[in-house]
C-alpha positions in Angstrom: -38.8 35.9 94.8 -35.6 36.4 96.7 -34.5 34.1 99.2 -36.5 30.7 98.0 -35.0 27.9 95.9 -36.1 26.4 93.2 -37.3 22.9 93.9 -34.6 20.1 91.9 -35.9 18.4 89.6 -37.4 14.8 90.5 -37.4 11.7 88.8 -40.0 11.5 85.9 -43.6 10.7 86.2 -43.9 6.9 86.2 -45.0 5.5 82.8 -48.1 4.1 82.4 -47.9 0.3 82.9 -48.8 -2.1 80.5 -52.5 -1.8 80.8 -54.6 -5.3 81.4 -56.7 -5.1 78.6 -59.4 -7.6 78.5 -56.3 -9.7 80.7 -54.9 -10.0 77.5 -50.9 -8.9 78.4 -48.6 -8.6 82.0 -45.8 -6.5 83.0 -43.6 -4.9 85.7 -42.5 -2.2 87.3 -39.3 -1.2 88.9 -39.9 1.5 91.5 -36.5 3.1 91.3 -36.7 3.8 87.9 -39.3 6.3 89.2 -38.7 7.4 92.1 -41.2 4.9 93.8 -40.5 2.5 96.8 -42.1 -0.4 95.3 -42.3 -2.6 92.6 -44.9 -4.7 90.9 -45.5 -7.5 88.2 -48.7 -7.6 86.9 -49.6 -11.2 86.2 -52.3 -12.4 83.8 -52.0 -16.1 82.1 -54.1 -18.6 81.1 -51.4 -20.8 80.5 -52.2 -24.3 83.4 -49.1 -24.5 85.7 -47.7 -21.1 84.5 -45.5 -19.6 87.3 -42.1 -19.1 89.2 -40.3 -21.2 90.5 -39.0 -21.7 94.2 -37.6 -18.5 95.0 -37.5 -16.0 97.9 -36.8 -11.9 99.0 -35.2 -10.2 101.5 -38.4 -8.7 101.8 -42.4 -9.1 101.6 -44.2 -9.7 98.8 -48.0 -9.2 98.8 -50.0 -11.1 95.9 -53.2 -9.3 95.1 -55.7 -12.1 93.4 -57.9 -10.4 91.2 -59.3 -13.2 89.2 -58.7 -17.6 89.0 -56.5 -19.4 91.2 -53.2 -20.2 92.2 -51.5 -22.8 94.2 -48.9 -20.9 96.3 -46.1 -22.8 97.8 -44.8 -21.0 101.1 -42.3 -22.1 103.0 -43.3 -25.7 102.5 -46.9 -25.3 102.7 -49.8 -25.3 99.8 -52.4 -23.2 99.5 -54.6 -22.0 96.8 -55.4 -18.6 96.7 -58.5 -17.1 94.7 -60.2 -13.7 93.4 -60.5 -11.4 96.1 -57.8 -13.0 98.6 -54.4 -11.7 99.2 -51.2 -13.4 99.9 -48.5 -12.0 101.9 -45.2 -13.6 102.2 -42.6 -12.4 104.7 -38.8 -12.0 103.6 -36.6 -14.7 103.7 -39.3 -17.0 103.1 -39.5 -20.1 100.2 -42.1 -19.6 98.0 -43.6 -20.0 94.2 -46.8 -20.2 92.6 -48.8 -21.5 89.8 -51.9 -21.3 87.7 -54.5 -23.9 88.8 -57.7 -22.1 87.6 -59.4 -23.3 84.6 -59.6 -19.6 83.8 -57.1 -16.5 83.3 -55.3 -16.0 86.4 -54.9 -12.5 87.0 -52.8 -11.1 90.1 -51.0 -7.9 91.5 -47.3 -8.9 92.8 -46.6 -5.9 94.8 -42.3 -5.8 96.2 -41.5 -4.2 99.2 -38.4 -2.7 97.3 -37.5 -0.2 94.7 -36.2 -2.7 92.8 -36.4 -6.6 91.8 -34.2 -8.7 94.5 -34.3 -12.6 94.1 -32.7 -15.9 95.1 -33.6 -18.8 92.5 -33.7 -22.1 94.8 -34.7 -24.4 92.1 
């Protein structure tokens, strides 16, 4: 047909993340790499005390809980978060977390960024 364009050509589908099989592996996900505005880690560990440590964003990160616990660390203070709960910390702000379940903790760590953007403060 005269007169339309062709549509360019966008980024490639995204690529099937690793899939949590029986909670058995983890991964992440750069949005930019597909054309997305987010990125994610998919955590799942049953390793007692396994985490980050004291870091922050210049943006929000929302923790999805989707089995166990953690003991999140915001801006100076604890809380544990379990299955089901949701954790949302705002940019700028000190935080880390760790396994305190007896179980496999298993989370969503969803960036408000295409990409990975972190400050290490211990």
């Amino acid at each position: 047909m005269s007169g339309m364009s062709t549509p360019e050509a966008g980024p490639a589908p995204a690529d099937v993340l690793t899939v949590l099989v029986d909670g058995a592996t983890s991964g992440q996900f750069e949005g930019r790499d597909h054309g997305g505005s987010v990125s994610v880690i998919l955590v799942s560990t049953e390793e007692p005390g396994a985490g980050p440590a004291l870091h922050r964003h210049p943006y929000d990160e929302t923790f999805v809980m989707h089995s166990g616990a953690a003991e999140f660390t915001v801006a100076g203070r604890v809380l544990v978060a379990r299955a089901g709960q949701v954790v949302v910390v705002p940019p700028e702000t000190p935080h880390k977390f760790r396994n305190t379940g007896a179980g496999r903790l298993v989370m969503t760590n969803i960036h408000a960024n295409d990409e990975f953007v972190t400050e290490w403060l211990e």
